[in-house]
MMTF fields as JSON, N, C-alpha, C and O atoms, coordinates in Angstrom:
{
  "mmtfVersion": "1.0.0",
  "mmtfProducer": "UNKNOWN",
  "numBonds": 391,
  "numAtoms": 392,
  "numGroups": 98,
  "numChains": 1,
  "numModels": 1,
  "chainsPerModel": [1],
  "groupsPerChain": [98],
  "chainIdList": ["A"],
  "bondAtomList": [4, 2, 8, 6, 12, 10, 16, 14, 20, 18, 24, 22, 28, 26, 32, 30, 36, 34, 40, 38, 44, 42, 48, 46, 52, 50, 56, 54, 60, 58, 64, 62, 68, 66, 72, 70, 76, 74, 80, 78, 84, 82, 88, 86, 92, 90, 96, 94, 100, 98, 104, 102, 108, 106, 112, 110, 116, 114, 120, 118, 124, 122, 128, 126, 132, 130, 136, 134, 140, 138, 144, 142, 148, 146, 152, 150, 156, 154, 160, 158, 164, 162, 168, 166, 172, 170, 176, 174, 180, 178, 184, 182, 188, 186, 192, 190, 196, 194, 200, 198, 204, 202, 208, 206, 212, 210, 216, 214, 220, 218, 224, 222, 228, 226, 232, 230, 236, 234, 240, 238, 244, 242, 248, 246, 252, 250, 256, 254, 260, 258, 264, 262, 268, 266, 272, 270, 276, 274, 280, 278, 284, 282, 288, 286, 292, 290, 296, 294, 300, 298, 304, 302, 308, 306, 312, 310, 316, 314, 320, 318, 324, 322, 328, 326, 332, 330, 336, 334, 340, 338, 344, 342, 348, 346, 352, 350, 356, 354, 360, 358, 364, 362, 368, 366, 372, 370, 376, 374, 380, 378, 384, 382, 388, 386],
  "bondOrderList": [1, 1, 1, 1, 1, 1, 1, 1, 1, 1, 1, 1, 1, 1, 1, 1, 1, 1, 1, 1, 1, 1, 1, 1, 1, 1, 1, 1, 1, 1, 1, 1, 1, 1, 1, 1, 1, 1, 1, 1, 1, 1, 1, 1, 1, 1, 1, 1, 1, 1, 1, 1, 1, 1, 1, 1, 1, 1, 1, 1, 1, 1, 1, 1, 1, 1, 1, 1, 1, 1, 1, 1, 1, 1, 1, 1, 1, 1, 1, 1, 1, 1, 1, 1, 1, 1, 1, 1, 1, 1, 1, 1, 1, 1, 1, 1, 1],
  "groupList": [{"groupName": "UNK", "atomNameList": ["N", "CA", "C", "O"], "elementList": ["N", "C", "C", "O"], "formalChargeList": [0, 0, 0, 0], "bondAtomList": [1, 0, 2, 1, 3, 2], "bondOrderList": [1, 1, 2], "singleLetterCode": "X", "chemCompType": "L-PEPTIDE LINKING"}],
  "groupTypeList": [0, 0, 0, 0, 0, 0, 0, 0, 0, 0, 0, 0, 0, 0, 0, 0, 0, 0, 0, 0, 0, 0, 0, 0, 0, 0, 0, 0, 0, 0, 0, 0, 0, 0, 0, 0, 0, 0, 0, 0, 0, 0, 0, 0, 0, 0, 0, 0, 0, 0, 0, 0, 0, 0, 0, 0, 0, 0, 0, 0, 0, 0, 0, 0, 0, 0, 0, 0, 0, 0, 0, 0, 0, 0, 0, 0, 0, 0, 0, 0, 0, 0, 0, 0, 0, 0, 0, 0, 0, 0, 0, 0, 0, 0, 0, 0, 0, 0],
  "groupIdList": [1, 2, 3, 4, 5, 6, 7, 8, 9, 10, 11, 12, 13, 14, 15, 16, 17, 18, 19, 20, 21, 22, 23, 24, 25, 26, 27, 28, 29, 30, 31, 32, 33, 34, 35, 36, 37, 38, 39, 40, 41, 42, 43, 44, 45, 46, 47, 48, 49, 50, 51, 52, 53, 54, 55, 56, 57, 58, 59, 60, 61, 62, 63, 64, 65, 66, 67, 68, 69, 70, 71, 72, 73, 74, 75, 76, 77, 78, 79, 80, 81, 82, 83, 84, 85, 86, 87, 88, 89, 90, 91, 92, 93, 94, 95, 96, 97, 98],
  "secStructList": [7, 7, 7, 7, 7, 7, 5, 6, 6, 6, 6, 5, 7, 7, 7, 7, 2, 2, 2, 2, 2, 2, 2, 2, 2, 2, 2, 1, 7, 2, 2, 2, 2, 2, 2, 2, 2, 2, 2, 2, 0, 0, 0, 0, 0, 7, 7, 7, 1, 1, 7, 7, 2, 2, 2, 2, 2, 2, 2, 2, 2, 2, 6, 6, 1, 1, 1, 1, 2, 2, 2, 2, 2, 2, 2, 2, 2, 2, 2, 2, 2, 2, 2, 2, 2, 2, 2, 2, 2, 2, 2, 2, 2, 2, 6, 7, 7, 7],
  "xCoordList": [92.861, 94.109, 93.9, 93.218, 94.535, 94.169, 95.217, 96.18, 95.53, 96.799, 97.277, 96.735, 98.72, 99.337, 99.648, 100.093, 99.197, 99.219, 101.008, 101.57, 101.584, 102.713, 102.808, 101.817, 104.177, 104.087, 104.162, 105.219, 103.256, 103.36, 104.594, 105.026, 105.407, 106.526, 107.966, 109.164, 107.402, 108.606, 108.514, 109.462, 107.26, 107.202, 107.872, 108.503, 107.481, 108.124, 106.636, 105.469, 107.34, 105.89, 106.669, 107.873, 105.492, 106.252, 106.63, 106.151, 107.993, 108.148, 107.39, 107.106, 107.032, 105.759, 106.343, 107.505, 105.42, 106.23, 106.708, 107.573, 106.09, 106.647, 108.355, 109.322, 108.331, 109.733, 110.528, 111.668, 110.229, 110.981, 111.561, 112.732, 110.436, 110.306, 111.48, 112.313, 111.532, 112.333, 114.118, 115.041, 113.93, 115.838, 115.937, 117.054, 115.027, 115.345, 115.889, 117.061, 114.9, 115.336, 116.481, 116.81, 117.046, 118.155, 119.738, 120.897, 119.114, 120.419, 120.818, 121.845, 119.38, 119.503, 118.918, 118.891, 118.257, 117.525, 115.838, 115.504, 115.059, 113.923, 113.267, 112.202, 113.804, 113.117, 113.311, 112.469, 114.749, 114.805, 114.232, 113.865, 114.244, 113.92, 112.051, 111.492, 111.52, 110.198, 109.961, 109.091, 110.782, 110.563, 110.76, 109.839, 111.879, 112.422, 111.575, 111.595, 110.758, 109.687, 108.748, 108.505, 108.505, 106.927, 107.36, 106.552, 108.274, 109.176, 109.014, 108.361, 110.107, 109.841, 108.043, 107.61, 107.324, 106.321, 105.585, 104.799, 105.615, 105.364, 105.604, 104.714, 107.061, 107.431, 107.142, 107.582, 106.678, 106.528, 104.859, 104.292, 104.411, 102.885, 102.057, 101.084, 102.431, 101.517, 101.379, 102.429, 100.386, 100.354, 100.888, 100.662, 101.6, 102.203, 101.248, 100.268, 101.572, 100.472, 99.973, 99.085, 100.718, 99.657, 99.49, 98.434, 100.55, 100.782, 100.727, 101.31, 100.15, 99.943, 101.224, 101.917, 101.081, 102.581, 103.208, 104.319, 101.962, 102.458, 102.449, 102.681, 102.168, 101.986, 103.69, 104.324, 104.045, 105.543, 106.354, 107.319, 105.974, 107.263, 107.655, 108.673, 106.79, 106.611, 107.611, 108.621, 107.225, 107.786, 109.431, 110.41, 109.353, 111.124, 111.754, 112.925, 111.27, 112.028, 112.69, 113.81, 111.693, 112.054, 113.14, 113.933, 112.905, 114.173, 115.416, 116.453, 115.064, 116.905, 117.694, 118.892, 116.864, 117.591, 117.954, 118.627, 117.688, 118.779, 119.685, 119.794, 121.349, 122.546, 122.794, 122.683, 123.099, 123.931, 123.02, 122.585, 123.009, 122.052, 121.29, 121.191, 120.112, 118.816, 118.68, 117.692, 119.518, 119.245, 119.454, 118.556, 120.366, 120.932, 119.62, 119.275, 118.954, 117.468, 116.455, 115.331, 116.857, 115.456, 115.852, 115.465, 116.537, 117.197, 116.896, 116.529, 117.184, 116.633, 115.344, 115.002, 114.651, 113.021, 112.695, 111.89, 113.031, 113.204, 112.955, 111.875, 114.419, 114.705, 114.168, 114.133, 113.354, 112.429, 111.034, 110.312, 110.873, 109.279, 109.269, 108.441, 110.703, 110.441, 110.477, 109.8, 111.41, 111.674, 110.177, 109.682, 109.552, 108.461, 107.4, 106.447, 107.233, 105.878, 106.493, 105.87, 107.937, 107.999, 108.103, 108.258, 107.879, 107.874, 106.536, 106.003, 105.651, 103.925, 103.354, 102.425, 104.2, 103.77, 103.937, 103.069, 105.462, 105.513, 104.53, 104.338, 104.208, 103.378, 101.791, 101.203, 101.434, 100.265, 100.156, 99.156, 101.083, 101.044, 101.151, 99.978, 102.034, 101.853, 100.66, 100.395, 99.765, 98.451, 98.453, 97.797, 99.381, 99.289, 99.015, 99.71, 98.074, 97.68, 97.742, 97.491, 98.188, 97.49, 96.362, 96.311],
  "yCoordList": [54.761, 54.112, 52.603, 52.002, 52.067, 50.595, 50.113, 50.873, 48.53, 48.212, 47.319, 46.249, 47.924, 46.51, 45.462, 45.452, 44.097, 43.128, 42.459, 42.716, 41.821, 41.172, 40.403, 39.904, 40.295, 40.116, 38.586, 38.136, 37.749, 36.011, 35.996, 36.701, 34.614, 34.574, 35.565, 35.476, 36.208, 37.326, 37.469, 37.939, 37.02, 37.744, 38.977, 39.147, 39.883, 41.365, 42.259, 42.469, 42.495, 43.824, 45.163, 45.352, 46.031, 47.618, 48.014, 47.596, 49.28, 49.6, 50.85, 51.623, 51.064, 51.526, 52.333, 52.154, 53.712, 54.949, 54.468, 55.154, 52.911, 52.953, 52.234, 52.218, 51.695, 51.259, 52.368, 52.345, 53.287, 54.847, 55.32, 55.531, 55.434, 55.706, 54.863, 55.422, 53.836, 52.911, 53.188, 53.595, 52.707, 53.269, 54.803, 55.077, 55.805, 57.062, 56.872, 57.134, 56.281, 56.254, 55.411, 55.509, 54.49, 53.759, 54.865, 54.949, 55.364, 56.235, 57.368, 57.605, 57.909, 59.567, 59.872, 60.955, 58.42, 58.386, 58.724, 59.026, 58.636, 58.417, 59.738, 59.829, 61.0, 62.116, 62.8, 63.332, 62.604, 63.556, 63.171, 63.879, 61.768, 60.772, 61.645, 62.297, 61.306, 62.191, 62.995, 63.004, 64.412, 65.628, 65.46, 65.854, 64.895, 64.784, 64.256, 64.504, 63.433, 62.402, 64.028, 64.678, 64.233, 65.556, 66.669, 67.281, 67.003, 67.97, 67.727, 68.409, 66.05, 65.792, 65.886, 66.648, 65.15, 65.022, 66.213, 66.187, 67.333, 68.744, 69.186, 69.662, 68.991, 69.427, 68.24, 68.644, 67.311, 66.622, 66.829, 66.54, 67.123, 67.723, 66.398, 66.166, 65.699, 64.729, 64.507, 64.89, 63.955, 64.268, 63.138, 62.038, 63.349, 61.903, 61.011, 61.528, 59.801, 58.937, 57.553, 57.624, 56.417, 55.768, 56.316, 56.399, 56.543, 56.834, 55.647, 54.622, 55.731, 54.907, 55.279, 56.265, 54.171, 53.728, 55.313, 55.659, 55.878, 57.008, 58.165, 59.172, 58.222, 58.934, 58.984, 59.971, 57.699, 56.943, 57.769, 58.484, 57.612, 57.891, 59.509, 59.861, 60.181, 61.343, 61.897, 62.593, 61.558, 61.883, 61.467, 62.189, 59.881, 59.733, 60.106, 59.736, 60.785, 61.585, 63.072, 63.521, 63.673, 64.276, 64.446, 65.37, 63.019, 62.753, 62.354, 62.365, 61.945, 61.416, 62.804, 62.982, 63.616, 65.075, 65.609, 66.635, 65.188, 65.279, 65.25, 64.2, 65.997, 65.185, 64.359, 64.784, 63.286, 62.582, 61.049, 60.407, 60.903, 59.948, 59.487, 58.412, 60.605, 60.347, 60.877, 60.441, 61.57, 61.102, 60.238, 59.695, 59.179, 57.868, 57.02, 56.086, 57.357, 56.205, 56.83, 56.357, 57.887, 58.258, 57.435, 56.285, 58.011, 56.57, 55.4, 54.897, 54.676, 53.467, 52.769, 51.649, 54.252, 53.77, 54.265, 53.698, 54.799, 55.219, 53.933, 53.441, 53.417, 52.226, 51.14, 50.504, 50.918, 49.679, 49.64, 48.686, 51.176, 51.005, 50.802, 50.023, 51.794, 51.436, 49.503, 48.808, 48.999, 47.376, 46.844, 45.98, 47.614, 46.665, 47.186, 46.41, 48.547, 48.805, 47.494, 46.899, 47.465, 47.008, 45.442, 45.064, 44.387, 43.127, 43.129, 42.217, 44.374, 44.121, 43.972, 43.295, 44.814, 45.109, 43.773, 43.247, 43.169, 42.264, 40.766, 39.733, 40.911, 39.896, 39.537, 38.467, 41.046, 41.552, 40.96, 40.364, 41.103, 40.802, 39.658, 39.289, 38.485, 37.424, 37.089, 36.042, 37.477, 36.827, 36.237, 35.29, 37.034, 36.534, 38.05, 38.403, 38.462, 39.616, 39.207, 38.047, 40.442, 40.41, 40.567, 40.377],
  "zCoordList": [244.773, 244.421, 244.414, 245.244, 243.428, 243.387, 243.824, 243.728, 244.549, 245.093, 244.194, 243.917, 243.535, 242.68, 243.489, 244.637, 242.335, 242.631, 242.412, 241.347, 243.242, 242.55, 241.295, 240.763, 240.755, 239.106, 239.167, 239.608, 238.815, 238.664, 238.068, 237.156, 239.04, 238.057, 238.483, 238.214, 239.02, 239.396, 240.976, 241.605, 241.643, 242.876, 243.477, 244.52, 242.342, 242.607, 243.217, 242.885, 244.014, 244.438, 243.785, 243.604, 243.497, 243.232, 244.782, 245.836, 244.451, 246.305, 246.551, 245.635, 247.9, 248.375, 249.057, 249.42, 249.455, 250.412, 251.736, 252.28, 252.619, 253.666, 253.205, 253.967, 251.778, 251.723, 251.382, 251.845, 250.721, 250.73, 252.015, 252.333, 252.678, 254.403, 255.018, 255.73, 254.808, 255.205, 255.01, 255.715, 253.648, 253.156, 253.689, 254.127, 253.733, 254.502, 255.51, 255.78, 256.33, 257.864, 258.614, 259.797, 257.549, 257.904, 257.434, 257.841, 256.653, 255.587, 256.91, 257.546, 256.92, 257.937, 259.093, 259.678, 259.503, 260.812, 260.409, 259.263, 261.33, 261.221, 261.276, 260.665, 262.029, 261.977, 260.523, 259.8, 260.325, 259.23, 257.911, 256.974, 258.076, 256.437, 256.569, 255.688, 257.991, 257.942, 257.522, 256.652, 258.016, 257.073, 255.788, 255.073, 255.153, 253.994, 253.004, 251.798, 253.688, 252.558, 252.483, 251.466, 253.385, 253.197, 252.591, 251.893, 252.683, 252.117, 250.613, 249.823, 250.239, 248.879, 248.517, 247.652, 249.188, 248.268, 248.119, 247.172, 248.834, 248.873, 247.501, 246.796, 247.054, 246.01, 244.613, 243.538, 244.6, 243.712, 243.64, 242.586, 244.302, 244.403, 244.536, 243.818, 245.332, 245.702, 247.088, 247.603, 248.195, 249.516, 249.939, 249.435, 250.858, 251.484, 252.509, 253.044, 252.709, 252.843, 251.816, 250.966, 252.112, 251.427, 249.575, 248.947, 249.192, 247.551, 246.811, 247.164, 245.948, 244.822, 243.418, 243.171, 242.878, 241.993, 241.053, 240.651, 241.015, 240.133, 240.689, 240.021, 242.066, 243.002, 243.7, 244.071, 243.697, 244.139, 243.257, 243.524, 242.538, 241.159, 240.719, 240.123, 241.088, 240.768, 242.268, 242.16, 243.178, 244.387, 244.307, 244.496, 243.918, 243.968, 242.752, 242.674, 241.704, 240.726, 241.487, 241.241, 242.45, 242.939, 244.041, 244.218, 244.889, 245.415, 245.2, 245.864, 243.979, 242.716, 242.618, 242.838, 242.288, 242.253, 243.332, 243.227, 244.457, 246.099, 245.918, 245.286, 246.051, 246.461, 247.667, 248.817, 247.373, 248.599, 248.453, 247.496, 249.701, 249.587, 249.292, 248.7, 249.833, 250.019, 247.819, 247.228, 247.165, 245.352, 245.41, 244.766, 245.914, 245.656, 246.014, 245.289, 247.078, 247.043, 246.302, 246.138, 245.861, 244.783, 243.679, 243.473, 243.082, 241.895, 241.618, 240.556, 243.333, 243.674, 243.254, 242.876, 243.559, 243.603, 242.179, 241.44, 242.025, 240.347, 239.566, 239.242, 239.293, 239.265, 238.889, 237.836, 240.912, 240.958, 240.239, 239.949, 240.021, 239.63, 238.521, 238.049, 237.317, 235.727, 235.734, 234.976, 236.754, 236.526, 236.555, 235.831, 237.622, 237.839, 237.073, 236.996, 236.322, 235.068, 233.731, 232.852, 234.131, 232.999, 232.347, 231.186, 234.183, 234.241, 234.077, 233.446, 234.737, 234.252, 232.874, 232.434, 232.33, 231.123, 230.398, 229.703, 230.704, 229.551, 230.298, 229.657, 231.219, 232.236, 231.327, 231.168, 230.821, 230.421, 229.193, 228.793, 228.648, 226.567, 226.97, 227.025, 227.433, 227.534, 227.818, 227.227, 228.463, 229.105, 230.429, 230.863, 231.032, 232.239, 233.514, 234.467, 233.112, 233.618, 234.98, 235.306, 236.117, 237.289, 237.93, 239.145]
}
């Protein structure tokens, strides 16, 4: 897994499973956001741990389709990552690669 770099210009980082981890554990507490992340990534078929951007995404598509909340932060991360493939992208054509 390679680690994205933040976008020049934007100082956006992509968000990362411990920030998933994070809005979980504030929403539903820290045990359950636990199961819930392994659970999701069980079913999104990627291993939890240290996920990489498309590794991320695949997992919080799966958690958007939650009711309640915890869809409401899949969404989220949903969201942040199309914002941020898509500040890279235009980062890239400009010539200002990361």
């Amino acid at each position: 897994m390679t680690t994205p770099h933040p976008i020049p210009g934007y100082a956006l980082s992509p968000p990362s499973e411990q920030d998933a981890l994070g809005f979980l554990a504030r929403a539903l507490g820290p045990d359950r956001a636990a199961q819930l992340w392994v659970a999701t990534c069980r079913e999104a078929g990627v291993p939890s741990g240290n996920l990489g951007v498309d590794e991320l995404e695949r997992a919080a598509r799966v958690l958007a389709a939650q009711e309640g909340v915890a869809g409401v932060i899949g969404n989220s991360l949903v969201i942040r990552l199309r914002t941020y493939r898509l500040l890279e992208k235009t980062q890239m054509r400009a010539g200002g690669g990361a």
